[in-house]
C-alpha positions as CSV (number, residue, x, y, z in Angstrom):
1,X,5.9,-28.1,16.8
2,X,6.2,-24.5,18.1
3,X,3.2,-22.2,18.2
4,X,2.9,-19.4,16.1
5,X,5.3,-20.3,13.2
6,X,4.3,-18.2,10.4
7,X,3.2,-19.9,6.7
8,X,2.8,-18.5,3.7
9,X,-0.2,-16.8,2.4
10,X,-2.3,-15.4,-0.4
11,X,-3.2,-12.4,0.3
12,X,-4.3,-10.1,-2.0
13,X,-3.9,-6.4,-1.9
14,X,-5.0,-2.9,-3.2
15,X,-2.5,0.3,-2.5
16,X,-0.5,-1.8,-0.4
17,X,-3.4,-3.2,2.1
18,X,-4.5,-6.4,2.4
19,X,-8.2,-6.8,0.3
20,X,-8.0,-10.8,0.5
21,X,-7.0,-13.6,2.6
22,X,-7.1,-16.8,0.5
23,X,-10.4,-16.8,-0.6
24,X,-12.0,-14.5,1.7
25,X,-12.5,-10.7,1.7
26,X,-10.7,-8.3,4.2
27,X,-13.8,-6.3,6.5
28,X,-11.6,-3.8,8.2
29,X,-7.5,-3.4,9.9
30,X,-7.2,-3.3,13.0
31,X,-3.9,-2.5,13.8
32,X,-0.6,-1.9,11.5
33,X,2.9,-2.0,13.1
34,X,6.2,-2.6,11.9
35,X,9.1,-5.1,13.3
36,X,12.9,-4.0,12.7
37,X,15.3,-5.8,14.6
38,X,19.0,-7.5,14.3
39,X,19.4,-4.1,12.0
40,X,23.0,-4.7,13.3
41,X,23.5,-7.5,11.7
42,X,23.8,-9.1,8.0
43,X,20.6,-10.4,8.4
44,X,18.2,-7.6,9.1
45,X,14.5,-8.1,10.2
46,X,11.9,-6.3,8.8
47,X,8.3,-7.1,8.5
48,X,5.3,-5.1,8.3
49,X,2.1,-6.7,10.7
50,X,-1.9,-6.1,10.2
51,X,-4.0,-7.5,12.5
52,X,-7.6,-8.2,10.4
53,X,-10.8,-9.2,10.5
54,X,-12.3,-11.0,7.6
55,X,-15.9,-11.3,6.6
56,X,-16.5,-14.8,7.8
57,X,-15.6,-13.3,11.2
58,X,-12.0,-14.3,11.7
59,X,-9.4,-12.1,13.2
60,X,-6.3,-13.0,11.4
61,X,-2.4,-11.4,11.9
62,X,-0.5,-10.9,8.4
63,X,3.0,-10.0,7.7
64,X,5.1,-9.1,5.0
65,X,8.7,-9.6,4.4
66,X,11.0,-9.8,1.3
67,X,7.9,-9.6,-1.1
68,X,6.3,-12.6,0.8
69,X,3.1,-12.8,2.8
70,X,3.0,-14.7,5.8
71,X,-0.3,-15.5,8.3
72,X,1.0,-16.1,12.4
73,X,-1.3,-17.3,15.0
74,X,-1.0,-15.9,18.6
């Protein structure tokens, strides 16, 4: 099993940012950064990353790609 493989998630958002993870409300973003790589190739990498904290306290990482949400542990 390798660490950090990303699954999907529900995340709901409002103007583009994240309001909900699953059930639970979004408190604030952290941080926002975008990923482009093997732009060279036929199979290009993009995803856009938020790092969030939730109200129940969690800090979660989020990323989008292809119209999907994903959620990735460190």
């Amino acid at each position: 099993m390798r660490l950090g493989r990303p699954r999907s998630a529900a995340v709901t958002t409002r103007d583009s940012i994240p309001v909900r993870v699953g059930r639970v409300g979004v408190e604030a973003v952290l941080e926002e950064w975008v990923v482009e790589d093997r732009w060279w190739t036929a199979r290009r990498l993009r995803r856009r990353y938020l790092e969030l904290v939730l109200e129940d306290g969690r800090n979660v990482v989020v990323f989008h790609e292809l119209d999907r949400w994903y959620e990735q542990r460190a």
